[in-house]
N, C-alpha and C positions, 0 to 999 in steps of 0.2 A: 255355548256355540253362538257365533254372530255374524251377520253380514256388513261387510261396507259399501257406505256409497257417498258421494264428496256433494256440500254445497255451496257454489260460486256465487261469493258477496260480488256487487257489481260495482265496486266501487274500488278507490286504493285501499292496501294493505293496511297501511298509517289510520286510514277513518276512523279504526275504533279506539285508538288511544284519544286521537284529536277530539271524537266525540265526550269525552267527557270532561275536556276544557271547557264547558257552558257555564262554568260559575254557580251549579248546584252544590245549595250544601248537602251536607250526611243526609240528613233525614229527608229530604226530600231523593234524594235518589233511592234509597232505599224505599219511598213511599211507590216510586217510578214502576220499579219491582213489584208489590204488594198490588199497584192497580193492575197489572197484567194479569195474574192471577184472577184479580175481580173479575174483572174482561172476560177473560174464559170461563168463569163460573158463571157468567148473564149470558153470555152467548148461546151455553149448552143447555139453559134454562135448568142448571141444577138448583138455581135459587130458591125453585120453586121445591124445591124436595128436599135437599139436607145442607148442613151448615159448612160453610167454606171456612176447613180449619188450616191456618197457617201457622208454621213453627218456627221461629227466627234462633237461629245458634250465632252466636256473637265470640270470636276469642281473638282481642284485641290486645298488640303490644305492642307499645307506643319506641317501646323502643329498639323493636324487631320487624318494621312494619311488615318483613317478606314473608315470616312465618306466619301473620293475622291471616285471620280468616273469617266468611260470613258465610253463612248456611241457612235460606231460604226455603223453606218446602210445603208446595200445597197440595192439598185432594183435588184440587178443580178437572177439570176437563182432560189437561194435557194440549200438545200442541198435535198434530194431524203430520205426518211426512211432505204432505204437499203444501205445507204451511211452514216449515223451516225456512226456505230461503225469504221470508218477509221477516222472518227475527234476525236477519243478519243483514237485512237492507233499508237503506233510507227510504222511507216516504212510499212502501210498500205495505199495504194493512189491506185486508177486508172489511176492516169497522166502520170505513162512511159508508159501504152501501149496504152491512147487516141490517138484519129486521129491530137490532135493537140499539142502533146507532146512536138516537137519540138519550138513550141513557147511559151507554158508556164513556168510560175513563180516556180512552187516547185514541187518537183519531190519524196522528201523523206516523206511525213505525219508528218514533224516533225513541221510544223511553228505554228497552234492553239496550242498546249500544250507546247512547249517554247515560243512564244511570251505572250499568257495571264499568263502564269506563271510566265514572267518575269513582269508583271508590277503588277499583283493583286492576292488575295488567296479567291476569291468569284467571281464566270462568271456565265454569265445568257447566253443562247442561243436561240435565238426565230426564225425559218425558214420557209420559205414555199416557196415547187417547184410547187404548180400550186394552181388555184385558189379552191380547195373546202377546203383543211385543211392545218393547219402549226402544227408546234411541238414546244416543249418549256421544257428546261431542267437545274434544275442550278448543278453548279461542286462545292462545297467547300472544297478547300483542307484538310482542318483541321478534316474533316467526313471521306473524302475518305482515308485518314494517316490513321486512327482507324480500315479501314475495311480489312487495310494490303495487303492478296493476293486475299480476294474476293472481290471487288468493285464491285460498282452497281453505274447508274446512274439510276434515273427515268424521263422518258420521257412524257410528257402530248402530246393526241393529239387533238388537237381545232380543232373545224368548223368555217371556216369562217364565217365573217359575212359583213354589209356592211361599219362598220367599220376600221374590220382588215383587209379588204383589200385593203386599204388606208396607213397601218403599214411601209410598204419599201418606207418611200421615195415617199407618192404616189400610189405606185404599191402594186398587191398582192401575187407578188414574191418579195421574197429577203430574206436577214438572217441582225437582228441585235447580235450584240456581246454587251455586258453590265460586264463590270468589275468593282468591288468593292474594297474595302479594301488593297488601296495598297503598296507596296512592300516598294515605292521610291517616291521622289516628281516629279511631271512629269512638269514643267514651262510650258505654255502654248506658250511661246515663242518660245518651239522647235518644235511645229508643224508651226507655221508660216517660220521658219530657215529651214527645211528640206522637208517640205512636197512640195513647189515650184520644189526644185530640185531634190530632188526623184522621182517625179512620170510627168517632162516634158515634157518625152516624147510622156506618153499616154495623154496628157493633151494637148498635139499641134501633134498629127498625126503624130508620128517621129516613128512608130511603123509595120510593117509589116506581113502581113500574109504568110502563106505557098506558096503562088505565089507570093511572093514579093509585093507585092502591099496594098499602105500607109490604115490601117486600115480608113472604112467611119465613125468610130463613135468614139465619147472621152471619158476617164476620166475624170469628173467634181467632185472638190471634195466641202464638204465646210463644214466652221467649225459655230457652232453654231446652235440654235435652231430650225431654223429655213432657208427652200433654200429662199434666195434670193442674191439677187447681191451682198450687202454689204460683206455676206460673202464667196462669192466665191475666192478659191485659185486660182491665175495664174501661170503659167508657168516660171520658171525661167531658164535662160541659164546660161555660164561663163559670163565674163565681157570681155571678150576679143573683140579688136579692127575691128572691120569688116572688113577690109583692109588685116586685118592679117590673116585671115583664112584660114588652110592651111586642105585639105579634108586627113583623113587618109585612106587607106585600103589595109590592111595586109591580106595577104594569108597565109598560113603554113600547113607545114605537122607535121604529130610525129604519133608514135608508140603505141597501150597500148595492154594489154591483145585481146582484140579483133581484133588484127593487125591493118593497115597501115589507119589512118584518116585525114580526112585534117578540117581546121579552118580557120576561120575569125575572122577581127575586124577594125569595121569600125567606123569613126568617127571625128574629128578635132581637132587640136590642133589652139592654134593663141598665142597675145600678149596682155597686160593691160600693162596701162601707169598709174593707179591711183592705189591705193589703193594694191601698190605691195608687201603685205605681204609674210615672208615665210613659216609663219604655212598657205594659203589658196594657194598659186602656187600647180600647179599639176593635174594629169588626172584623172575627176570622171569615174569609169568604171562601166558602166553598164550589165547586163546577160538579154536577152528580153526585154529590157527599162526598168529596176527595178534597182535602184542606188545601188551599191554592198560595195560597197567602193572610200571615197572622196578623192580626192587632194591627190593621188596616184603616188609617184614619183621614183617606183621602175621600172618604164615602160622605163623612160632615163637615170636613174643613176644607174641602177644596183644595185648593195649592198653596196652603197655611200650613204652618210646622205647627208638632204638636202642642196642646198646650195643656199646664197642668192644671184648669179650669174644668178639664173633660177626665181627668184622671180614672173618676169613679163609675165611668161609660163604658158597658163592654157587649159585644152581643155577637153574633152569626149569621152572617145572611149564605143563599144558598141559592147561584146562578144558572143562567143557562144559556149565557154567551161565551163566546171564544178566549182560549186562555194564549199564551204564547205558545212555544214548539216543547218548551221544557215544563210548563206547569208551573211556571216561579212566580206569575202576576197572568191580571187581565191583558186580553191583546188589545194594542192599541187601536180601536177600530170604534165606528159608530156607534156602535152596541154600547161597547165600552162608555162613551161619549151619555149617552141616551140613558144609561143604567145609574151612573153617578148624578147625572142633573135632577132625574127622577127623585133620589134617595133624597140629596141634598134638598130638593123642594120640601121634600115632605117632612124632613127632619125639623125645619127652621121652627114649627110650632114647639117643638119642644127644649128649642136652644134655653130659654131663658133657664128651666128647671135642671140643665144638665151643671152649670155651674154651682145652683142653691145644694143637691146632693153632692160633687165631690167638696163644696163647705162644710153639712152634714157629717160626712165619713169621719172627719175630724174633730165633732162633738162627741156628745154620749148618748145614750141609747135612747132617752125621752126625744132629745133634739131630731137622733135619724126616723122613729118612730113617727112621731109631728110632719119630717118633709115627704116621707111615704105618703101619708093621708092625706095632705095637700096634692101632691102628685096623683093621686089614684082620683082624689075628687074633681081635679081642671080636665083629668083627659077624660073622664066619665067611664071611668073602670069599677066592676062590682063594688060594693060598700060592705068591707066589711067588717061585723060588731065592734074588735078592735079597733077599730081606723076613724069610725065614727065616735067612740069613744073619745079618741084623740080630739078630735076637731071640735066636739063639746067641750072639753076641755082646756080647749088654743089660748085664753086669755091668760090664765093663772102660768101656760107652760113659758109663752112670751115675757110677762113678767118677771119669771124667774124660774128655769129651770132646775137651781140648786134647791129652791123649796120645796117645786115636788118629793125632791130622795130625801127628804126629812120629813116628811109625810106616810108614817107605816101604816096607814089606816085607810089609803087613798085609794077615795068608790072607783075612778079609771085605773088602779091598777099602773102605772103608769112610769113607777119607781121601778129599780130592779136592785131585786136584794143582793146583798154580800153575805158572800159563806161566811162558815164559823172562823177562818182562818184569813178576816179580813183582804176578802178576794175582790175585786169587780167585778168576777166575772164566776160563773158557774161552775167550778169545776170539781170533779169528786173521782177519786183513785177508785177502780172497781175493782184491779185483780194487775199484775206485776206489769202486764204489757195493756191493761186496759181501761179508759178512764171516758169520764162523760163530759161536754161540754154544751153549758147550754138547755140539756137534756137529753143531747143527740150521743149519741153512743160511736166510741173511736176504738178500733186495736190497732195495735204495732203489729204488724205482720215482718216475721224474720224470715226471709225468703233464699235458701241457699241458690247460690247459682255458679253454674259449671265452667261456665268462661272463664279466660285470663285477665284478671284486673286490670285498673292501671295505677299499678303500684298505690293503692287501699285496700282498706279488709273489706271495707264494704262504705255503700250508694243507698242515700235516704233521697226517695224521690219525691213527687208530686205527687199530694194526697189523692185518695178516689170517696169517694161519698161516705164511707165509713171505716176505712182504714189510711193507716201511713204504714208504706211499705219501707221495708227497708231489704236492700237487696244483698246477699253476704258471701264475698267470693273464696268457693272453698280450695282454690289456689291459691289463695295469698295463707302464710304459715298463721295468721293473725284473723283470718275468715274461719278457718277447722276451731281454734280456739273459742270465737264466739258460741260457734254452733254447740261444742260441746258444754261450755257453760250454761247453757238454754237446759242442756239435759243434768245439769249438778246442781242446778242453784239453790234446791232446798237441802243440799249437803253441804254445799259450801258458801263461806260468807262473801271470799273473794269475787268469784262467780257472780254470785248474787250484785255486789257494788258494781262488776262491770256491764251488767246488764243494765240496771239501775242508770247507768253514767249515758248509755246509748238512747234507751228508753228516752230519758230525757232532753239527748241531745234531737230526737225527731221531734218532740212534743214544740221543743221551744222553737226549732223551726219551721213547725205549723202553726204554734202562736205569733210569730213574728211576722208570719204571710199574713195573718189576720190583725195585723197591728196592735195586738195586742199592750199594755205599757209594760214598761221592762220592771215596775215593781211587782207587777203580776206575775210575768215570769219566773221573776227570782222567788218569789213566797211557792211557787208547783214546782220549782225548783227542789226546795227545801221539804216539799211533801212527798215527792215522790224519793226523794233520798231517803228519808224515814221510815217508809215501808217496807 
C-alpha cells in the first residue's frame, strides 16, 4: 500500500539533463553520489556507531548504453520527506549551516543532479530515514524537458515491511540511487582504478571530526551483488617509498570578502623508484578526504608543465578550502592563491633532492639505497641502522657501485642477491596464484563479478598492498570458463595452462608498474609456466 505526493523542482524541466554537461568524468560523478551518502552518514552522526556500507552494482554495455545500468545503495541515514525538494534543487542544501558543515563533502545542492545527469537520462530513488516508511520516485529527463517550467515529480510513500527493511544493505535506513539509460560507457575498470584512491581515507580512518579526532567507523565500499569479501574495495595510497615520507603541514593566511582567514593542508609528499611515470607523478588533493583532483603538479611547479625531473614525486595533501560547484579542482579564490604560495615556499628546500631521486629510480638498488640516506640525513629524519650503514659506506658506493654486488661478504650488506634462477630481483612461486617479492607476500585474487563486461572475460586492476586482483565477468561465455578452470586445474592440464597464462599476465603487469627489466620478466615468465 502507498501514498503519493509531488515534489516541485523550481527550476526548468531541461536542468537536469543540462546539469550534467559540467565536463565530470565517470568517476568523479559517481564519487558525487558516494559523498552524499557520506553526508548523511556525518550528519546523523552514525559515524560514531557503525560502518557506512555502500554496494556499487555496475552493468555496463558499451554497446547498449539504454539497457546499462548503475546501482548505488547505502545504510546511511536516508533522506527525511521534508528534505526531498533540496535533492531536486539547485543551490538548496542544509550543509552550510549543519553543526557539522565544516567537515562535510558538499556544500552547494549541486552534486545528485550533475552527477546522475552526467552518467544517465532515467534515476530511480528509493530512501528511508527511519524504520516505519521509505519514499520512491523516478526522474526521466526526457518527461521532465516536455513539462518545461512546471515539472513535477511524483513521490510514492511505502510502508515498510519485513522485507524492506532489509532494502539498504541490510538496514532499514538508507537511500539506493538506480540509473538507467546511459549517457557514456562507464568500464567497470574505473571504479576498481579510482574508487581505492578516492575514498582512502575514509576507508583507513585518515579522516577527522570536529575535535580532531580519527573518525571510530569506516567507509566500506563494494562493488557487486552481493557484501562479501571477495568484493570488498581496499584502500589505496601513492606508491611512494616509506623511507621517503616526508609529513606536510602548511598554515596560511589570505583575505576574502568576509575578511582575514587562515587555512591548512596537511599531508605528505615522498618518492617511488618504480614505475616512474610523468602522466602519474604528483599530489592527489583532497577537501574532507574526498579526492578532488589527481596527480596535481601545480602545488611545486607553479605555472610550469610537467616535468620528468619530478617523475619519482608523489604524495597527498588534504585541504580545507573551497573547491569549484562540481568538485573537479580548487576554486579559484585567495585561499586557492594563499595555499599554493605556502606549498611552493616550503617545497623549494627540497627542489634540489627531487630530481637526484627520479635519477636514482633509474639505477639499482645500492644507488636508490645511497640517495635515501642522503635524503633522510639533509632533512634531519630518524637515522636508521640501515641508512647509516649506507653513508659509512658512501666512498666505496661513489667509486663504484658494480663492485659492491661483487662483494658477497659485504659488512653493509649493501649488495642484493640473485635467486638461484639468475633473477635481480626476489622472487619465489609460493603456490599457483601465489608468489613473494622482495619478501613481501602477493596473491592473485580471481574475483567473479556479475556485471555486463565490456566485451572481456575479465579486468586485472590496480594492485592493493598485498594482492592483484583480477576481476572475471561471469557474462562473458569466456569469464564461466575461467571460473571453472580455478575449480579443475588439478584435473586438468588445460585448465591448469590457462590459469598459469592469466596468473602471469597480472604478475608481469604489476612488474612492469614497478619497472621491473623485461629479462626479469621473461625468466618469472618461464617459472611460473613451469609450475
Amino acid at each position: 500500500m502507498s501514498d503519493k505526493f509531488k515534489i516541485i523542482p523550481k527550476l526548468h524541466g531541461s536542468g537536469f539533463a543540462k546539469a550534467g554537461n559540467t565536463g565530470l568524468k565517470s568517476w568523479q560523478a559517481i564519487n558525487e553520489i558516494i559523498a552524499n551518502s557520506v553526508d548523511e552518514w556525518i550528519k546523523s552522526e552514525t559515524f560514531y556507531k557503525s560502518d557506512l556500507i555502500l554496494r556499487i552494482e555496475l552493468d555496463n554495455k558499451p554497446r547498449n548504453l539504454e539497457k546499462s545500468s548503475l546501482r548505488i545503495v547505502d545504510n546511511s541515514s536516508g533522506i527525511k520527506k521534508e528534505d526531498l525538494d533540496n535533492l531536486v534543487n539547485y543551490y538548496q542544501s542544509d550543509k552550510p549551516t549543519h553543526k557539522y558543515a565544516k567537515i562535510l563533502l558538499g556544500l552547494y545542492g549541486f552534486g545528485f543532479k550533475g552527477s546522475t545527469g552526467n552518467i544517465g537520462k532515467k534515476i530511480t530513488v528509493i530512501t528511508s530515514p527511519n524504520t516505519k516508511e521509505y519514499y520512491k520516485f523516478i526522474i526521466v529527463h526526457d518527461e521532465l524537458d516536455k513539462m518545461e517550467l512546471k515539472p513535477e515529480i511524483d513521490v510514492e510513500t511505502m510502508k515498510h515491511n519485513s522485507t524492506s527493511k532489509k532494502l539498504f544493505n541490510g538496514s532499514s535506513t538508507g537511500t539506493i540511487i538506480h540509473i538507467e539509460d546511459f549517457r557514456k560507457s562507464i568500464p567497470a575498470a574505473t571504479l576498481y582504478d579510482y574508487l581505492p584512491v578516492s575514498w582512502n581515507k575514509f576507508m583507513s580512518n585518515d579522516v577527522v571530526d570536529l575535535d580532531g579526532k580519527a573518525f571510530p567507523k569506516k567507509l566500506k565500499i563494494y562493488v557487486g551483488k552481493e557484501i562479501k569479501k571477495e568484493n570488498l574495495i581496499f584502500p589505496e595510497s601513492t606508491e611512494a617509498h616509506k623511507d621517503t615520507l616526508t609529513p606536510v603541514d602548511i598554515k596560511f593566511e589570505y583575505t576574502d570578502d568576509e575578511g582575514k582567514k587562515k587555512g591548512t593542508g596537511t599531508g605528505y609528499f615522498g618518492f617511488r623508484f618504480k614505475n616512474t611515470s610523468m602522466v602519474t607523478q604528483g599530489i592527489n588533493i583532497y577537501r574532507n578526504g574526498q579526492l578532488i583532483e589527481r596527480y596535481n603538479h601545480s602545488l611545486y611547479m607553479g605555472t610550469a608543465e610537467k616535468h620528468n625531473d619530478h617523475n619519482s614525486l608523489v604524495g597527498e595533501l588534504n585541504v580545507d578550502v573551497a573547491v569549484n560547484t562540481v568538485k573537479t579542482a580548487l576554486e579559484d579564490t585567495e585561499a586557492e592563491k594563499a595555499l599554493k604560495a605556502s606549498f611552493f615556499k616550503e617545497f623549494q628546500k627540497y627542489k634540489s633532492y627531487v630530481r637526484k631521486m627520479s635519477i636514482a629510480a633509474n639505477k639499482d638498488n645500492d644507488f636508490i639505497n645511497l640517495a635515501i640516506a642522503e635524503y633522510r640525513n639533509e632533512f634531519g629524519m630518524k637515522s636508521l641502522a640501515t641508512y647509516k650503514k649506507i653513508l659509512d659506506a658512501k666512498g666505496s658506493l661513489i667509486e663504484s657501485t658494480s663492485e659492491s654486488k661483487k662483494s658477497k661478504k659485504s659488512d653493509t650488506k649493501l649488495t642484493h642477491s640473485k635467486s638461484k634462477n639468475n633473477l635481480d630481483i626476489d622472487f619465489k612461486p609460493i603456490d599457483w596464484n601465489q608468489f613473494s617479492l622482495e619478501g613481501k607476500v602477493y596473491t592473485i585474487e580471481f574475483n567473479p563479478f556479475d556485471g555486463n563486461p565490456d566485451n572481456v572475460p575479465y579486468t586485472i586492476t590496480s594492485p592493493t598492498l598485498s594482492a592483484l586482483p583480477i576481476y572475471v565477468y561471469l557474462k562473458h561465455p569466456n569469464g564461466k570458463t575461467i571460473i571453472d578452470a580455478i575449480n579443475k586445474k588439478n584435473k586438468n592440464q588445460a585448465d591448469k595452462f590457462l590459469l598459469q597464462l592469466i596468473v602471469f599476465e597480472a604478475v608481469e603487469a604489476f612488474l612492469n608498474r614497478l619497472n621491473h627489466k623485461k629479462k626479469d620478466i621473461q625468466t618469472i615468465k618461464e617459472i611460473i609456466l613451469e609450475k
